[in-house]
Rosetta silent file (secondary structure, phi, psi, omega in degrees, C-alpha in Angstrom):
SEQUENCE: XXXXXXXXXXXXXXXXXXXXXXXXXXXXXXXXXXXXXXXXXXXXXXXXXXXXXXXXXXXXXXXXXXXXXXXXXXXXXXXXXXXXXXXXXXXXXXXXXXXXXXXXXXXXXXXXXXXXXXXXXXXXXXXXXXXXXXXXXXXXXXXXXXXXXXXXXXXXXXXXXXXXXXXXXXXXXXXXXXXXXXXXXXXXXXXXXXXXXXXXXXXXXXXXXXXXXXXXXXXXXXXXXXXXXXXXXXXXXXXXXXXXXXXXXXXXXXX
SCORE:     score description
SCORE:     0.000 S_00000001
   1 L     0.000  -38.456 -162.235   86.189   82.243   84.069 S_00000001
   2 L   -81.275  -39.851 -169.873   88.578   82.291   80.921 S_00000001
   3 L   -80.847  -17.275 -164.302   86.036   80.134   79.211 S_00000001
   4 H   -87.942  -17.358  173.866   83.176   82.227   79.961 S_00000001
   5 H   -98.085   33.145  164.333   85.048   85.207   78.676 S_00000001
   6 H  -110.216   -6.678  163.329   86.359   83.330   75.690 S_00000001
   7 H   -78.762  -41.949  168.233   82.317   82.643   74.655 S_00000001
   8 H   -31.962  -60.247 -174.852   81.726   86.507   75.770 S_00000001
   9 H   -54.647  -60.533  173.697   84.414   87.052   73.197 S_00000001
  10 H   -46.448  -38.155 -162.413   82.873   84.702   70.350 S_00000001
  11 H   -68.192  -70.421  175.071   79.204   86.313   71.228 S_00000001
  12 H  -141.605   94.837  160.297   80.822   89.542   70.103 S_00000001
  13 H   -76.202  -51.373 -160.593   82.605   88.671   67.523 S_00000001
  14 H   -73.194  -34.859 -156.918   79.447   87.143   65.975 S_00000001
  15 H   -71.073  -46.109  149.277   77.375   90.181   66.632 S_00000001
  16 H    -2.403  -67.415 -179.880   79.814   92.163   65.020 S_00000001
  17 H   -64.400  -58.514 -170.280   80.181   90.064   62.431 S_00000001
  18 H   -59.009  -47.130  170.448   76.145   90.063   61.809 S_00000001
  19 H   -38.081  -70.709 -169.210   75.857   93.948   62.232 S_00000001
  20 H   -64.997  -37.421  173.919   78.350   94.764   59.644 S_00000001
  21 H   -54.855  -49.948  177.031   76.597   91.949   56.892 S_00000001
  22 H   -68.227  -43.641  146.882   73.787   94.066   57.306 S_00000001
  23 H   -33.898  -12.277 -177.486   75.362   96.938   56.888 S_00000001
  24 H   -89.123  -56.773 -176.758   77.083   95.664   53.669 S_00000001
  25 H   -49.370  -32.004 -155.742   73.769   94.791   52.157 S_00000001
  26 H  -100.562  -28.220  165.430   72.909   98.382   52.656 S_00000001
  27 H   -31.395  -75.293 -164.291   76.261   99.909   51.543 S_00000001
  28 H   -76.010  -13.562  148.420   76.330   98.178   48.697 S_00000001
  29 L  -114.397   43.102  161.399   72.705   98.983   47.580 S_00000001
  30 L    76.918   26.835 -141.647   72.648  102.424   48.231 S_00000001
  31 L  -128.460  121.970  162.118   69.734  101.290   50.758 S_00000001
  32 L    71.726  -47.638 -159.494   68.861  103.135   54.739 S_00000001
  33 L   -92.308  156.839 -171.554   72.754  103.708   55.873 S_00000001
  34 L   -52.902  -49.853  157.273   74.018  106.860   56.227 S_00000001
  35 L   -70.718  117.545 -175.044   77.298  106.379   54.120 S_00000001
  36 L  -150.123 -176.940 -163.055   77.203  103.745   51.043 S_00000001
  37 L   -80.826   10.678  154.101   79.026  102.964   47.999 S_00000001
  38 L  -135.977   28.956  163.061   77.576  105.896   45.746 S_00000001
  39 L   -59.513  179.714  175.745   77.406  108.408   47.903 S_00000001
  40 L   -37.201  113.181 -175.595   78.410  112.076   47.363 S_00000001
  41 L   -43.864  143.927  147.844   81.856  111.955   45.458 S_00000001
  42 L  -124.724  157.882 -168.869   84.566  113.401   48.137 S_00000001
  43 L    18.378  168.515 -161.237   88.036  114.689   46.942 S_00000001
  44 L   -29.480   80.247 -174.325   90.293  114.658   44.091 S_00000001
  45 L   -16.337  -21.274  147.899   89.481  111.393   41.829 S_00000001
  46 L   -69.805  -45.329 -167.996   92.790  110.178   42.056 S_00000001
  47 H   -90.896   -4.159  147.985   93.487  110.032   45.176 S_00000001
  48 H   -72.919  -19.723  176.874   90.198  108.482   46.142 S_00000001
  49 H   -59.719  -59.509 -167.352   90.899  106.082   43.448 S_00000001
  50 H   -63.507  -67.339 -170.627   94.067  105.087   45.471 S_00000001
  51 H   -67.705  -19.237 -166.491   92.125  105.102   49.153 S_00000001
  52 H   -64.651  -51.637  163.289   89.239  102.925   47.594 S_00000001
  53 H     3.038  -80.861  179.586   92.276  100.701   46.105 S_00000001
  54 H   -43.692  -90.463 -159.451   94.107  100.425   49.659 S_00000001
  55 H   -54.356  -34.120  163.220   91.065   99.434   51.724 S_00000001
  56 H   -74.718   -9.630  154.442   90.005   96.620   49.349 S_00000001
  57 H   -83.822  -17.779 -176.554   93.382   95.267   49.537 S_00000001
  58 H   -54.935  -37.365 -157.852   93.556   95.616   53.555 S_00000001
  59 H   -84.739  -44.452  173.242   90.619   93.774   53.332 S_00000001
  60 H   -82.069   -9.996 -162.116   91.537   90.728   50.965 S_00000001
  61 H   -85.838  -51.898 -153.962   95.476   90.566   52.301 S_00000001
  62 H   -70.583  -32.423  174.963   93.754   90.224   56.129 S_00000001
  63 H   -58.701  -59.867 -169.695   91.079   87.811   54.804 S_00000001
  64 H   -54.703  -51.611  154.475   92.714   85.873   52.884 S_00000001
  65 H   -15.583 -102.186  152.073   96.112   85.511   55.382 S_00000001
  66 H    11.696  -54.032  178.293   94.279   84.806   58.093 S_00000001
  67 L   -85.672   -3.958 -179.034   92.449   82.068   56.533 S_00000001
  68 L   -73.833  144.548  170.077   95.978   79.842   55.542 S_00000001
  69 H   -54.279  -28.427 -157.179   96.879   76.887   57.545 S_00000001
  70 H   -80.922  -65.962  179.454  100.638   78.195   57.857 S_00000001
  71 H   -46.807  -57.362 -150.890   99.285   81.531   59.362 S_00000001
  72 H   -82.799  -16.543  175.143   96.528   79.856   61.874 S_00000001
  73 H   -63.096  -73.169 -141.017   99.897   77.348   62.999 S_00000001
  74 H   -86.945  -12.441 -176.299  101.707   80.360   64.281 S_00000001
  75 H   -79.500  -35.770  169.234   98.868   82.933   65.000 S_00000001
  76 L   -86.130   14.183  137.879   97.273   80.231   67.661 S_00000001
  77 L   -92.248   -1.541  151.382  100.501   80.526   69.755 S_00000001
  78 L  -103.748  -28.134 -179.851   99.391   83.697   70.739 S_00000001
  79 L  -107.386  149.947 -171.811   96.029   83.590   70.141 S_00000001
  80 L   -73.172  168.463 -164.125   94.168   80.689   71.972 S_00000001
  81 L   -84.467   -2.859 -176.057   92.640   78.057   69.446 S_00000001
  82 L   -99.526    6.650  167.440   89.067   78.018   70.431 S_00000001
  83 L   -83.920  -34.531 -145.023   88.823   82.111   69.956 S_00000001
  84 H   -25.767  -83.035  154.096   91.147   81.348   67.006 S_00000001
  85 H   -18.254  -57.018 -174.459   87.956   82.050   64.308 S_00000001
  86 H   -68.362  -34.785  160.303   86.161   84.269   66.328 S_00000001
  87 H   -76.933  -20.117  154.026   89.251   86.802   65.793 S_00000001
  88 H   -59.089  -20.216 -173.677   89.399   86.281   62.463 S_00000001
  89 H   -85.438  -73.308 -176.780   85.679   87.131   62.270 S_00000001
  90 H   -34.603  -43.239 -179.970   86.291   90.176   64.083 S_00000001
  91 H   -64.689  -40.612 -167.628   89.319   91.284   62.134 S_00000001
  92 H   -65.814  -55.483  173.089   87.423   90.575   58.780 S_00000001
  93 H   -48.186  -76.101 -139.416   84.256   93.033   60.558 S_00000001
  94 H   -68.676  -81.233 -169.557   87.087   95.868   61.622 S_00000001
  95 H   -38.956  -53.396  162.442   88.492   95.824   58.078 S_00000001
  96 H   -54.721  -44.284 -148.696   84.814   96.146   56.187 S_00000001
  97 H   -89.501    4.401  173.356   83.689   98.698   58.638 S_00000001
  98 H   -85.589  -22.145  178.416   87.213  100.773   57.877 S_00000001
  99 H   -83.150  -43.451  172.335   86.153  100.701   54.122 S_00000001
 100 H   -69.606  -23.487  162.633   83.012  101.913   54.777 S_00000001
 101 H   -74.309  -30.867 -176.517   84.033  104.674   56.688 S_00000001
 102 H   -78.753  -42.415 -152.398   87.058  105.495   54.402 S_00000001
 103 L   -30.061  152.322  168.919   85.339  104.453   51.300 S_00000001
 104 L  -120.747  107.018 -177.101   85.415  107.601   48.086 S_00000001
 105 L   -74.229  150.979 -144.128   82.492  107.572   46.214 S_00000001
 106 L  -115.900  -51.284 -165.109   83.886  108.246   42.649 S_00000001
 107 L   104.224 -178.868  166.354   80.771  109.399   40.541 S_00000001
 108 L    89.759  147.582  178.222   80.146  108.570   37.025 S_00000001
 109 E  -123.138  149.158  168.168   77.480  106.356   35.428 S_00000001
 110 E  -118.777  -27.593  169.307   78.377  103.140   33.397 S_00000001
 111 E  -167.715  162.440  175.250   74.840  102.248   32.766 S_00000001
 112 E  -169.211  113.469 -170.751   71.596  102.788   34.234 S_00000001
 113 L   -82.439  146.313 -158.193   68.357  100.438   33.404 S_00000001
 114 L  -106.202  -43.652  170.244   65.280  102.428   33.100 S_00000001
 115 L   -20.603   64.555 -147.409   63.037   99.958   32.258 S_00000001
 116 H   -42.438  -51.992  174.372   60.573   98.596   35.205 S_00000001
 117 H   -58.650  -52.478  162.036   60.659   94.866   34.327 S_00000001
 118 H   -28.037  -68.441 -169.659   64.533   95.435   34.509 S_00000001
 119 H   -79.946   -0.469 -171.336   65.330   97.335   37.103 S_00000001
 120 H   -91.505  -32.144  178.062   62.768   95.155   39.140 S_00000001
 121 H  -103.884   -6.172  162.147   64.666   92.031   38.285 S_00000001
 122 H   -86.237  -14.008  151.527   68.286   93.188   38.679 S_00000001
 123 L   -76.027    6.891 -165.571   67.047   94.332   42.276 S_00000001
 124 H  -103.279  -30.924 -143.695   65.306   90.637   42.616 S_00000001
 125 H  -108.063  -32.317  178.866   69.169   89.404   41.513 S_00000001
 126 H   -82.880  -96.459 -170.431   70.817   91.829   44.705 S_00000001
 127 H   -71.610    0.359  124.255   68.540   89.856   46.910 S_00000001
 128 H    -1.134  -97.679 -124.716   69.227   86.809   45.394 S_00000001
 129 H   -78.291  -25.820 -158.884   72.781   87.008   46.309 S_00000001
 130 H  -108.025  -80.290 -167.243   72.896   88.219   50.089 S_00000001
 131 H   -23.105  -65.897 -154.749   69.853   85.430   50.674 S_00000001
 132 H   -58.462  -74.218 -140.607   71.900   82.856   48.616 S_00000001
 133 H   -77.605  -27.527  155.098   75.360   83.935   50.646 S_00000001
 134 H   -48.023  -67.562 -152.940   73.032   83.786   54.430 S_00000001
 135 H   -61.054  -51.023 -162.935   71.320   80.498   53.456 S_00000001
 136 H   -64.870  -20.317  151.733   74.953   78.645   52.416 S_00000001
 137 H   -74.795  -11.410  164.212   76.646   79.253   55.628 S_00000001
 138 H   -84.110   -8.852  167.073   74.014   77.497   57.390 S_00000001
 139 H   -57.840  -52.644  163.237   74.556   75.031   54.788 S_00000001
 140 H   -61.253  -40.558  172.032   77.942   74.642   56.037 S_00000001
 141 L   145.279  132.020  176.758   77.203   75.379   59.799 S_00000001
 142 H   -97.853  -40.402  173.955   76.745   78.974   60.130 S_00000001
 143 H   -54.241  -71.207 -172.451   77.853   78.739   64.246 S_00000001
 144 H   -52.309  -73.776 -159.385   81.245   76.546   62.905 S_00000001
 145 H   -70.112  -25.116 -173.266   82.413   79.423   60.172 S_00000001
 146 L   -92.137    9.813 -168.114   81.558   82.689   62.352 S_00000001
 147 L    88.651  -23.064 -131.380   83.201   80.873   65.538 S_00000001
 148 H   -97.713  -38.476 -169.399   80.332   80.635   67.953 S_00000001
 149 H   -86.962  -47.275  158.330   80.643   76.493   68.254 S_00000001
 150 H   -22.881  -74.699 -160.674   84.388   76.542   68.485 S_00000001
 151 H   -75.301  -11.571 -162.131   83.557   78.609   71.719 S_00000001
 152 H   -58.235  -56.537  163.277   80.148   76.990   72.888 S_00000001
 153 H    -0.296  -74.230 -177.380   82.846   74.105   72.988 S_00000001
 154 H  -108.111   11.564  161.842   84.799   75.094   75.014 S_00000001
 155 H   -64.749  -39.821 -162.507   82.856   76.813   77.515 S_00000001
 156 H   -73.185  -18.131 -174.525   81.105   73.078   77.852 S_00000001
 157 L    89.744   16.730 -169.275   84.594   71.939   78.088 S_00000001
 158 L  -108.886 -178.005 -167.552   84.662   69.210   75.162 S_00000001
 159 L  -110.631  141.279 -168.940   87.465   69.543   72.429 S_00000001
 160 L   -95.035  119.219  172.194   86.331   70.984   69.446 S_00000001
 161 L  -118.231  146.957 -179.258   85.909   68.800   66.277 S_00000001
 162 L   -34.271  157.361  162.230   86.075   69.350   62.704 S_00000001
 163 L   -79.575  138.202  177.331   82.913   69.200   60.664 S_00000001
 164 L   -50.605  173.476 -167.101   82.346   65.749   58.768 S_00000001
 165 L   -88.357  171.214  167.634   83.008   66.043   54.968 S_00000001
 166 L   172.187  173.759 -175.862   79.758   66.477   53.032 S_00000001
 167 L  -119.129   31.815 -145.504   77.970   68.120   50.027 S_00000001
 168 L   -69.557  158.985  166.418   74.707   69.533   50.775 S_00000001
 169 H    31.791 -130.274  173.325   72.331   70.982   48.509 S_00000001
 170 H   -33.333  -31.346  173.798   73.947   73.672   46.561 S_00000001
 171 H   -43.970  -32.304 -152.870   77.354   71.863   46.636 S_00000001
 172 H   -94.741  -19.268 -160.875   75.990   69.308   44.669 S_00000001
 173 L  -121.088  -75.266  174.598   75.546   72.139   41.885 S_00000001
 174 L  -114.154  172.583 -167.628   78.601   74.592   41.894 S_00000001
 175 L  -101.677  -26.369  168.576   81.439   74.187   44.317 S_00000001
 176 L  -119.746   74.316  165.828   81.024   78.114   45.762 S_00000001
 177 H   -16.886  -83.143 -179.050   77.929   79.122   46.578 S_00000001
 178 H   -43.517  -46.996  171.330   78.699   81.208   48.472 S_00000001
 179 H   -76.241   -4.477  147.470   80.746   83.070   46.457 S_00000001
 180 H   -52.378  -58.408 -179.456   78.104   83.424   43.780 S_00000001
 181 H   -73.546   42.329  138.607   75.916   85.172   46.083 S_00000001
 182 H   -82.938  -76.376 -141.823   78.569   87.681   46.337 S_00000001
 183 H   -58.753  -17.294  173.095   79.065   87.983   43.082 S_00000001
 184 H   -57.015  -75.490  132.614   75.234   88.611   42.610 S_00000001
 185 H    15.404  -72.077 -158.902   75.303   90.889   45.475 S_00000001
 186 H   -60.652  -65.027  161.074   77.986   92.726   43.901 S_00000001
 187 H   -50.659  -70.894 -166.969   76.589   93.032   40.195 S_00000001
 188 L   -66.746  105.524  175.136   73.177   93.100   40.125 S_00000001
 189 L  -160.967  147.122 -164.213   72.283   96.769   40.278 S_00000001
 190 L   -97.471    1.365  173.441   70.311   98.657   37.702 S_00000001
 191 E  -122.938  127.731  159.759   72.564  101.827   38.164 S_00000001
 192 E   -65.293   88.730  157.527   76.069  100.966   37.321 S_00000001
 193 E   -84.665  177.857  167.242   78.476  103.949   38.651 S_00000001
 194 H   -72.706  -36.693  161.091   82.336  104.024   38.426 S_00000001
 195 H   -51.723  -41.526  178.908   82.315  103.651   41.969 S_00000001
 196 H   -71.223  -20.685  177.279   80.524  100.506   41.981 S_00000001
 197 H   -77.899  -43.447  177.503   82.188   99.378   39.026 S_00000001
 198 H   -67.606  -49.775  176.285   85.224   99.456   40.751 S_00000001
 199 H   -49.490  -39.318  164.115   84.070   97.853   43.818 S_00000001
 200 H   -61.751  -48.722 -177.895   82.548   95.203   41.921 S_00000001
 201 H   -71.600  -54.319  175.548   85.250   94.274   39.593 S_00000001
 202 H   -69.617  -34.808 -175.593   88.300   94.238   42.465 S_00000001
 203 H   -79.217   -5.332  159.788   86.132   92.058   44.535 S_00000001
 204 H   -89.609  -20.022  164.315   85.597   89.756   41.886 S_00000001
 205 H   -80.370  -33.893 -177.423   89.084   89.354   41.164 S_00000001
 206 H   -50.133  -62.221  158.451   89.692   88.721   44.777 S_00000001
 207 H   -28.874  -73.022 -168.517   87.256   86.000   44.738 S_00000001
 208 H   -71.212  -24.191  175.992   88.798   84.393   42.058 S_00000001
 209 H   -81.558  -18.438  159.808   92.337   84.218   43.346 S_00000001
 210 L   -77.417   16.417 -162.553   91.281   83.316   46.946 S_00000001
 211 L  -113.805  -39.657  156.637   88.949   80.363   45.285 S_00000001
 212 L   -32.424  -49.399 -162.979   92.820   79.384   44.254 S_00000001
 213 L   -92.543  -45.556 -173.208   94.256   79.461   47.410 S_00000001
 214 H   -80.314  -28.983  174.100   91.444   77.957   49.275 S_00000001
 215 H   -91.374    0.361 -162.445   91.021   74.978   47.188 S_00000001
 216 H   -87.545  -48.857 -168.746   94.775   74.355   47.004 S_00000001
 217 H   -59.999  -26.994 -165.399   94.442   74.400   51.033 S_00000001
 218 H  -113.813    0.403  122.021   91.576   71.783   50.986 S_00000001
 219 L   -67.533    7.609  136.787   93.036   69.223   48.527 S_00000001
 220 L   -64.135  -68.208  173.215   95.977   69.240   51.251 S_00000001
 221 L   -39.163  -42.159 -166.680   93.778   68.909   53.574 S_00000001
 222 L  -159.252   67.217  179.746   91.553   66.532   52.267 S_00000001
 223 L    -7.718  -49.865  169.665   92.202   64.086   49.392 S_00000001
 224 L   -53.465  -29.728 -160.849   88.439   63.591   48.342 S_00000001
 225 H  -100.506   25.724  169.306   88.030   66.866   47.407 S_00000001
 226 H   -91.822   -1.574 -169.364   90.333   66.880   44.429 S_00000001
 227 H  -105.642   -4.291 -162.136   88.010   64.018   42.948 S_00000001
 228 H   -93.800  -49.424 -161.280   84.774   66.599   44.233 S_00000001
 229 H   -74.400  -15.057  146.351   86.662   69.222   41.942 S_00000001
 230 H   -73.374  -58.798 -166.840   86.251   67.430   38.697 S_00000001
 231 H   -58.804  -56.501 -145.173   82.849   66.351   39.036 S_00000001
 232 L  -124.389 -172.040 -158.159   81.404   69.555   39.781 S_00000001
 233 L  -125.368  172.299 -168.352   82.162   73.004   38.342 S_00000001
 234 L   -91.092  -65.863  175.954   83.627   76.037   40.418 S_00000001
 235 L  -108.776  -45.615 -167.868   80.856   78.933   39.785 S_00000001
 236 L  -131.957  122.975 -162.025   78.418   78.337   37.040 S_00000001
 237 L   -58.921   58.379  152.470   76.551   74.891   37.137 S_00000001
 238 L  -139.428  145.458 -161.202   77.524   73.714   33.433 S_00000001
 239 L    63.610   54.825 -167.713   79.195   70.947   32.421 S_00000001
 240 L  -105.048  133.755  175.599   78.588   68.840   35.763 S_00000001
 241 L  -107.121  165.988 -168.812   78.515   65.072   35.724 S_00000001
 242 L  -102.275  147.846  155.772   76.109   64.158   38.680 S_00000001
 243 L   -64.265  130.861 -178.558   77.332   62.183   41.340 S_00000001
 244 L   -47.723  148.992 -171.934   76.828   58.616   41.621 S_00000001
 245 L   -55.195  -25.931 -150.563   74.655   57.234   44.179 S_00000001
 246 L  -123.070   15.198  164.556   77.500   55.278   46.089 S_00000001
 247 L   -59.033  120.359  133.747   80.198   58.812   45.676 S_00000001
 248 L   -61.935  134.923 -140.219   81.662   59.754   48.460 S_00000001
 249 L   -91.390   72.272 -163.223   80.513   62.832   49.659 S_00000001
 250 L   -68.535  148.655  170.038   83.767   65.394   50.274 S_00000001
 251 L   -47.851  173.501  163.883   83.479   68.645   52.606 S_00000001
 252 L  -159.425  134.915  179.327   83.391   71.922   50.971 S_00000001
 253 L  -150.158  118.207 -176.220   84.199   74.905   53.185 S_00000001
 254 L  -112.886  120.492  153.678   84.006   78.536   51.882 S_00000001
 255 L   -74.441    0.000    0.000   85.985   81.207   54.239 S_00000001
């Protein structure tokens, strides 16, 4: 029984999880949901400044935590390890959907392309990035990063093993896909506001200091990939020597 309600638990987690990505997509381009990241300014411009602030740090301190080996020692003596992910998934959902409820649209334009050829390919550039950031977790195992095979696992009863190291596709080109097609995601819009500007801007510094943290965790982890992190660049594919035919092929894993 405990395993079938710790797979219950993973199913939704994941559903959760999927529900709110769409919901993101539409937040962030103004697109079908009722609330989104330029909606009607509400209250005083500082102190919306301040709640937007708050909820994007709730949101990188719990991601980012969460995802350290040191934390995941001591958090999976209370929580068991094959949920372990799947609450992290959840927590990560719970935090987005409190910024979208909280969020304070700010107002203000920083630019806004008028142009058709323009605004047609900075909205070609938004779905760029949430395609690009979809395809590269099944590049990694999309079931493995949202939890779902950690629980499949152990409903079947087998012990849950790491993924082998590898390099697929895109890997082979920048080292974080995935986090481009954020940053795509984030940016490419043909109306700039101050809200968006902000939202854009903290979440790109977040990015870069958890791309810190994450690779520092995975040259611990895994020796190879400090020899993966010369060869290939971090975000934008220049100045990449290609790997050799007979290179060993190190993991890459984006949280």
């Amino acid at each position: 029984m405990r395993r079938v309600l710790a797979f219950v638990y993973g199913v939704v987690s994941y559903a959760a999880f999927f529900g709110t990505f769409l919901y993101a997509a539409g937040f962030v381009g103004n697109l079908v949901v009722p609330k989104s990241l330029d909606s009607a300014p509400v209250g005083p411009l500082g102190t919306s400044l301040l709640i937007n602030l708050g909820l994007l740090g709730l949101f990188a301190v719990q991601h980012s935590v969460m995802a350290r080996p040191a934390f995941k020692r001591v958090w999976t003596r209370i929580v068991p390890e094959p949920i372990e992910r799947s609450t992290y998934v959840l927590a990560s959902s719970l935090a987005l959907i409190l910024l979208f409820w909280q969020w304070r649209p700010l107002g203000g334009v920083v630019w806004d392309v008028q142009d058709p050829v323009g605004r047609a390919l900075l909205y070609a550039g938004f779905a760029f990035g949430w395609l690009l950031v979809l395809v590269t977790t099944f590049l990694i195992n999309h079931f493995d990063l949202f939890g779902l095979r950690q629980v499949w696992l152990h409903l079947r009863g087998q012990e849950y093993r790491p993924l082998p190291f590898k390099t697929p596709a895109l890997y082979r080109v920048v080292r974080h896909p995935l986090y481009v097609g954020w940053l795509f995601a984030f940016w490419a819009t043909p109306t700039m506001t101050a809200t968006h500007l902000l939202f854009a801007a903290v979440t790109t510094a977040y990015i870069l200091v958890a791309i810190r943290f994450e690779e520092r965790d995975l040259v611990d982890a895994h020796p190879e990939y400090a020899e993966y992190r010369k060869r290939v660049p971090m975000l934008v594919p220049v100045g990449r020597r290609n790997a050799e035919p007979d290179d060993p092929e190190p993991a890459v894993v984006s949280a």
